[in-house]
N, C-alpha and C positions, 0 to 999 in steps of 0.2 A: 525658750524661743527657738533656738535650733532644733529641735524636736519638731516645734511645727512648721518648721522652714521646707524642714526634711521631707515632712508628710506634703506640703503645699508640692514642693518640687516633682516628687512622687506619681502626684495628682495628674499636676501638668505633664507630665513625661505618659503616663497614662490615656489622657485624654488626647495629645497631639499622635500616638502611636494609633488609638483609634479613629481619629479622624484619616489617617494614612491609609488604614485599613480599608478606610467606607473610601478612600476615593481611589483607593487599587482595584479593590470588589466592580467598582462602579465603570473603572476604565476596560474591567477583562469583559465586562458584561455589554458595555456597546462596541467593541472590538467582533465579541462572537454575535453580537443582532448583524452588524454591517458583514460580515462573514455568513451567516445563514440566510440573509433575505436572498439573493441570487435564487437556492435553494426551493424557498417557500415561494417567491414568485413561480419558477415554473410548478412547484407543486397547484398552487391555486389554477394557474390556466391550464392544468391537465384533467380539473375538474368544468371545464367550460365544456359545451358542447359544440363537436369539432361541425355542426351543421352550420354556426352562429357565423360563419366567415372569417374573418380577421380575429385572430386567438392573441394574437401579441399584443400589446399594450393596452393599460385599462382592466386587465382581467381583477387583480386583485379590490380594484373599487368596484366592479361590476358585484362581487360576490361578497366584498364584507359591506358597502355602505348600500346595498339597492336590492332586492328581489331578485334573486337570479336562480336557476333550477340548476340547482350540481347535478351533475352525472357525470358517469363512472364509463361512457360510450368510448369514449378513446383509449380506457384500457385492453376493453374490449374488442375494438380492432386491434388494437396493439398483439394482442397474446393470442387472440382467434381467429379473427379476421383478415390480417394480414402476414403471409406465409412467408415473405421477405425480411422482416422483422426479427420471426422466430431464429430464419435462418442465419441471421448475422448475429444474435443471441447464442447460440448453437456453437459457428463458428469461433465466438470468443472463448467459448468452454473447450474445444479442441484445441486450440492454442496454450490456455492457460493451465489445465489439468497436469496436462506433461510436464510444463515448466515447474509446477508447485510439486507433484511428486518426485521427477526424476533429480529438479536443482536441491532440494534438500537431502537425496542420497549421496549428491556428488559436495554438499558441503560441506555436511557432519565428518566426514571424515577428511575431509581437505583443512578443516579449521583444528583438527585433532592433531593431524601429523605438523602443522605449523605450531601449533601451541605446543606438544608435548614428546618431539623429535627430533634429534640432529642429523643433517644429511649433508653431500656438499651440496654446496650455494643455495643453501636454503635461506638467506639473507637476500641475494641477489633476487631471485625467486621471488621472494614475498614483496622486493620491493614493485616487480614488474605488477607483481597482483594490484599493490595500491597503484601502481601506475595505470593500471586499465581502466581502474574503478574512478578516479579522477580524472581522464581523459573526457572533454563532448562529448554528448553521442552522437552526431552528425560525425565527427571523426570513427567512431567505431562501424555507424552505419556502412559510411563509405567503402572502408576496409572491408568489412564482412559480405557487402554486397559482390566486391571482385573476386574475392574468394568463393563463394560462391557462387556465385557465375560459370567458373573456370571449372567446376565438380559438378554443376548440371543440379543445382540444388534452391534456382529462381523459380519462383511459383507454386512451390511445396511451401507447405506447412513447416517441415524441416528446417528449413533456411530460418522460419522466426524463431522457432520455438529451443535449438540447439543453442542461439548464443545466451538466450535468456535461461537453460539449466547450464551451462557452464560459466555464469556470471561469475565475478572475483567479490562481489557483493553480500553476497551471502558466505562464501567460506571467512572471510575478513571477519563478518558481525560473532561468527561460531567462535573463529578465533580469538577474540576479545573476549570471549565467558568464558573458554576452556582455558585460557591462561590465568586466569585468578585461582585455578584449583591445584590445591598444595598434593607437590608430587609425590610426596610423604605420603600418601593414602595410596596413589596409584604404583607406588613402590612395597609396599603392603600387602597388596593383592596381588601383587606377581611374586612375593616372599611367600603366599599360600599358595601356588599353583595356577594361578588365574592366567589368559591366554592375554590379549590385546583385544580382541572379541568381545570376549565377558567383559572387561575392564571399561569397554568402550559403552557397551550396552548396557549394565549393570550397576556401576559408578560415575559415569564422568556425563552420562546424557541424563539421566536424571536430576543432577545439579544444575542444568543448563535447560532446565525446559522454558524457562520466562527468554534465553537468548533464543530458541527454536521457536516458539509463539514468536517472538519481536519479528524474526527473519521470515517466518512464514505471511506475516501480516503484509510488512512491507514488499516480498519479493510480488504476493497476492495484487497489492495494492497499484506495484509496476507495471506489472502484465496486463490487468486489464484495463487501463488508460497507456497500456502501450500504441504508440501511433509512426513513430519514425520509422522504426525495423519491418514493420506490415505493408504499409508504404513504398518502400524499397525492395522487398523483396518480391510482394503479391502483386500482380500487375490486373489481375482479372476480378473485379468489384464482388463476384459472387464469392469469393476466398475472403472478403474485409470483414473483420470482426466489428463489433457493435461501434467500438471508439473511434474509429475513421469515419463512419458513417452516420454519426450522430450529425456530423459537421454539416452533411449534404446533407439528410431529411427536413431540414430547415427548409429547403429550396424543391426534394421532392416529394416529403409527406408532412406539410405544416399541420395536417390535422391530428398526426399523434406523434407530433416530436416530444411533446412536454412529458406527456406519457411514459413513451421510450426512455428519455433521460432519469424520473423518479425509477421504473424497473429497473433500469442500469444501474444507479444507485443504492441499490436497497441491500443487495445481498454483500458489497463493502461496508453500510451501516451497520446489517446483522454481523460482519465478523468482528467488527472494530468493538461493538456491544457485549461480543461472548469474548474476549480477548482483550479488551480493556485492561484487566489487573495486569495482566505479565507482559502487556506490548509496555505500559507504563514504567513498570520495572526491569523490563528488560531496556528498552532506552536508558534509565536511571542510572541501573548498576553498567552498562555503556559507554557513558560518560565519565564516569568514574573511575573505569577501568584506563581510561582515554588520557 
């Protein structure tokens, strides 16, 4: 009798664990439909045709419940046709190019010397770094806008794109991975003759590539929905990157807003697609580190 008690209890422990299951599955699954319809609505009205007038509401029953001619016209102005578009597509890649190479040279080794050096106030130091990083950004805009003001540095490219490679964001995330690697190895390699150099490029970035993916994605993912620092420091609309002026083509190119927004989006899709594994485990082992 307690044998089958056992096995009943079992059962049940079983059964209620999968019913948990199907109603967790079922919770993350309309969580992401309510998160991707935004999404898929403008994808559908960027298949309407920008001739039809009024593109905002209605597109998605126009095209799944009724006869409707997809076309592909508003991309087509989008990327050919219309020269403004390109240019503030353009503009985003001059701002954001710099930031993704120059801030990862200036983190890997900013998160190196915090994880794996004593200096003085290097406590004090790090705490300012979390303090910047934690600060509004309207508070940093502010700040950095007077600052540059005063150096003749408003209306340059410069002004956005220097606070965004000297972010404290990215050496912080570096530093978090290179602190888990046992100094016993990096003490090894300088018992064989290794430089700081070698050690750094040869040992210690290697084991840290899912923390450079995570940082790359995320500093990637900042910049180009950057809006506040662009703002503030570009005064002249022909300098605005795609993310400012998403806002306004609503009001001065409704015909390939929808458009614009899917190509703005695509090549964040593709990175998050090819970087998936290691942004995943680089947040992971983050948190744990944390």
């Amino acid at each position: 009798m307690r044998k089958k008690k056992r096995k009943m209890k079992r059962k049940m422990k079983r059964r209620t664990i999968n019913w948990t299951d199907c109603l967790l599955i079922l919770l993350v699954l309309l969580v992401a439909l309510i998160a991707i319809l935004p999404l898929v609505s403008v994808f559908i009205n960027s298949l309407a045709d920008p001739r039809a007038g009024n593109l905002i509401g209605g597109g998605a029953a126009k095209i799944i419940f009724k006869p409707y001619p997809i076309t592909y016209r508003q991309y087509y102005i989008a990327l050919l046709e219309n020269r403004e578009t390109t240019m503030y597509f353009a503009n985003t890649l001059r701002i954001v190019a710099p930031i993704l190479l120059f801030g990862t040279l200036f983190a890997i080794p900013s998160g190196y010397a915090f994880a794996k050096f004593d200096f003085p106030f290097k406590k004090v130091l790090f705490f300012v770094y979390v303090l910047v990083m934690l600060l509004p950004v309207q508070i940093n805009v502010v700040g950095t806008y007077i600052f540059f003001r005063n150096i003749d540095l408003v209306e340059r490219y410069a002004g956005v794109i220097l606070p965004g490679i000297f972010s404290s964001f990215g050496a912080f995330l570096i530093y978090q991975f290179m602190k888990s690697i046992p100094d016993e190895t990096m003490e090894s390699a300088r018992l064989d003759g290794a430089d700081e150099a070698k050690i750094l490029f040869q040992i210690v970035i290697p084991q840290v590539k899912a923390g450079i993916a995570s940082m790359l994605v995320l500093i990637l993912i900042d910049s180009w929905n950057m809006v506040e620092m662009p703002m503030a420091i570009l005064r002249d609309e022909w300098l605005y990157p795609m993310s400012i002026m998403l806002r306004y083509m609503a009001m001065t190119e409704p015909r390939i807003v929808f458009a614009c927004v899917i190509i703005f989006s695509i090549p964040l899709l593709l990175i998050f697609l090819i970087a998936q594994d290691n942004l995943t485990e680089g947040i992971a082992r983050s948190a744990v580190i944390k």
